[in-house]
N, C-alpha and C positions, 0 to 999 in steps of 0.2 A: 686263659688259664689263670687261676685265682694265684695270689703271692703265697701263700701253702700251699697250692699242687705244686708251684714253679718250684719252692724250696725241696719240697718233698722229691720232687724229679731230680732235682741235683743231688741231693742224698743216692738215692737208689742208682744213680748214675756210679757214684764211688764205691759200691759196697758189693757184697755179694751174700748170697742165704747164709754161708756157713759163717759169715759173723753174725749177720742178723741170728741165727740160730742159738751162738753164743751169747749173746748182748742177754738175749731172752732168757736164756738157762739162767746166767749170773742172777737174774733177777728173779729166780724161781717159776719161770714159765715154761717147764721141763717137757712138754706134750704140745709142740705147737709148728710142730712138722710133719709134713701127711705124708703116709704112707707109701714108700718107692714104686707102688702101682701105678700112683700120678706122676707119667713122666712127660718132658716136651716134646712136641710133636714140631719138626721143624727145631730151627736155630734162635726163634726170637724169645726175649726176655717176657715174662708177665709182671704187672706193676699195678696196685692203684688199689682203690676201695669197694669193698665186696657187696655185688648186688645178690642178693640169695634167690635161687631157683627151684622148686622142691618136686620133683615128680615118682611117683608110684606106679607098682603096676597097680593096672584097671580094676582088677575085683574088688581093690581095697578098701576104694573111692566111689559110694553110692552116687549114683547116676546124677542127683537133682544135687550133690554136692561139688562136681569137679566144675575146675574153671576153664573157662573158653583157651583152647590156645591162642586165640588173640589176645588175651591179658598177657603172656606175654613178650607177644611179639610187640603189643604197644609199649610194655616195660623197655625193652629193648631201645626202642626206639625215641624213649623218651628221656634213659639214662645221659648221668651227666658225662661229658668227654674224660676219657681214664679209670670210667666203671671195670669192675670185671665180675664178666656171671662167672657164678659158681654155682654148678649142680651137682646133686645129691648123690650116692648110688644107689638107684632104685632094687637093685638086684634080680634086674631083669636084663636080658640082653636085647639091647635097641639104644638106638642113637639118640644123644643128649644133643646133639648140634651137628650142624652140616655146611655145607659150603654156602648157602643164598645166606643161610644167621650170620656166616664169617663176615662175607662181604656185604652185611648191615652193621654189624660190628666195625669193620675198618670203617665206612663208611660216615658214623657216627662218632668218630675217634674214640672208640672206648680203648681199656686199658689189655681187652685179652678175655680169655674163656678159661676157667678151671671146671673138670669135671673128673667125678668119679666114678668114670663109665666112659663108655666107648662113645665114637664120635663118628660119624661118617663121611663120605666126598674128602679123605684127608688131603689129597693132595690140592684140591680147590682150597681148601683153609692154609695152606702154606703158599699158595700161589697169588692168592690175594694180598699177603704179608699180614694176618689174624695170627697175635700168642694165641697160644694152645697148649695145656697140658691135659693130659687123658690116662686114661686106661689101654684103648689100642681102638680098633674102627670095625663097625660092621654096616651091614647092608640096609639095616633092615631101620625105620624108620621109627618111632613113636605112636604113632596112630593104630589104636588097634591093640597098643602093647601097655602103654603108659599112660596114667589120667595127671595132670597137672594141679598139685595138691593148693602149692602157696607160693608166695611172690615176695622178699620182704621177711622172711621169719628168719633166726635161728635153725642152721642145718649141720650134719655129720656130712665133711667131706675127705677120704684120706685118713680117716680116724680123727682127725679137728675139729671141733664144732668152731663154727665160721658163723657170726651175726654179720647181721646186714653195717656196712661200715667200717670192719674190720680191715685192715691193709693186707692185701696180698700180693709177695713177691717172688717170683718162679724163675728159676737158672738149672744149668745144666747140672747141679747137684739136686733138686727136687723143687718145693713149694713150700716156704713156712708164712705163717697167720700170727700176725702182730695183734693183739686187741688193739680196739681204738683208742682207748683211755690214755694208749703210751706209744703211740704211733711217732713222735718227733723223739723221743729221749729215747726209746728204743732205735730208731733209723743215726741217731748222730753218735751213738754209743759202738754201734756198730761200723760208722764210718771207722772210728778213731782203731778199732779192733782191724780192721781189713789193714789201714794207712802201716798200721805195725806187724801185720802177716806179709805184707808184702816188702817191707823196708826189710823183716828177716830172709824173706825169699831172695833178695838181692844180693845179700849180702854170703849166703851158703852160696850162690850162683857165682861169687868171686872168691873165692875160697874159705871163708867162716867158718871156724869147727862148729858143727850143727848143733852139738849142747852147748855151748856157749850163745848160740844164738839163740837156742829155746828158752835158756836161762833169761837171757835180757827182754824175753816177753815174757817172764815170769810164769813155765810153764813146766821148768824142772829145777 
C-alpha cells in the first residue's frame, strides 16, 4: 500500500459518509450522493478509487462494437488493491456481479463493488467478505441481456456521475463520490466534522442540553 492509500485508509477509518457528505456541500459539491437505491448488501464498509464499468442492454450496442467480457474480467483482475468497480444502471434487470467477480475481488484486495442495479449469488458476495452496495439481486445473469459498453469512462451511478478515480465511500447511511481533485481535503475536512459530531454525541449522552451542544458545533 502506497503512503496515500495508507493515509487515505486512516482518514476513512475516522469518518463516516454523513460528514464526508457535509465536508462536500460546504464546499458546494451539493449532488454527490447516490441515490438510497444503492444500499449495502452485508455489513462491510466500501472505500477506495473508482474503476468505471459501463454496461447496456444488447440492442444498443452493434454487434462488431461491444467488448469481450473478458476485457473486463482482465480489468478486474489487473486493478490496483483498493479499486472499487462501479457499475452503471443499465435499466435492464440482470446481474451487474455475482459471487466467482466477489471472490476475485477479495482475492485481488480491491476496495469493494458499487452498482446500480441488482447483483446476484448475494449471499456468496457476503460470505466471501466482498463491500457491496446494490440495488437488490436477481437470478438472472448478463449474457444475453447486457453488452459491455466501456471500461475506464465517466459514468451515472446513483444519480452521480462517477470518473474513473474518483473516491468512493459507502456506510450504512448510503454511498457518496468525492472528485478526485479534493479527495485528501475533502477526507480530513470531514475527519475534523465527524471528531466534533461525535464529541457532541457524548456529551448529550451525559447529560448536555442538546441546543447547547448544537450551538457549539455551530449548527443553531
Amino acid at each position: 500500500m502506497s503512503v496515500v492509500a495508507a493515509d487515505r485508509a486512516a482518514l476513512v477509518a475516522r469518518t463516516a459518509t454523513s460528514a464526508v457528505c457535509d465536508a462536500l456541500v460546504k464546499r458546494g459539491l451539493r449532488h454527490q450522493f447516490m441515490k438510497q437505491r444503492v444500499r449495502q448488501l452485508g455489513a462491510l464498509r466500501v472505500a477506495g478509487p473508482a474503476l468505471t464499468i459501463e454496461r447496456v442492454p444488447l440492442p444498443l450496442v452493434p454487434a462488431e462494437s461491444r467488448m469481450p467480457n473478458s476485457a473486463m474480467l482482465e480489468a478486474i483482475h489487473g486493478a490496483a488493491p483498493g479499486t472499487v468497480l462501479v457499475f452503471n444502471d443499465p435499466h435492464d434487470e440482470a446481474a451487474l456481479f455475482g459471487g466467482l467477480m466477489a471472490a476475485a475481488a477479495v482475492q485481488r484486495s480491491l476496495g469493494g463493488i458499487v452498482a446500480d442495479g441488482p447483483v446476484r449469488d448475494p449471499a456468496e458476495i457476503i460470505e466471501v467478505g466482498c463491500p457491496c452496495f446494490c440495488t437488490g439481486s436477481v437470478a438472472a445473469g448478463q449474457a444475453g441481456i447486457l453488452a459491455l459498453k466501456s471500461i475506464g469512462e465517466a459514468l451515472e451511478c446513483g444519480g452521480v456521475r462517477v470518473s474513473p478515480g474518483d473516491f468512493l465511500l459507502g456506510d450504512t447511511s448510503g454511498v457518496v463520490v468525492i472528485p478526485q481533485a479534493v479527495v485528501d481535503e475533502v477526507l480530513n475536512a470531514a475527519v475534523e466534522i465527524e471528531d466534533g459530531d461525535q464529541a457532541a454525541l457524548r456529551s448529550i449522552r451525559e447529560g448536555r442540553d442538546f441546543l447547547e451542544a448544537m450551538r457549539a458545533l455551530g449548527r443553531a
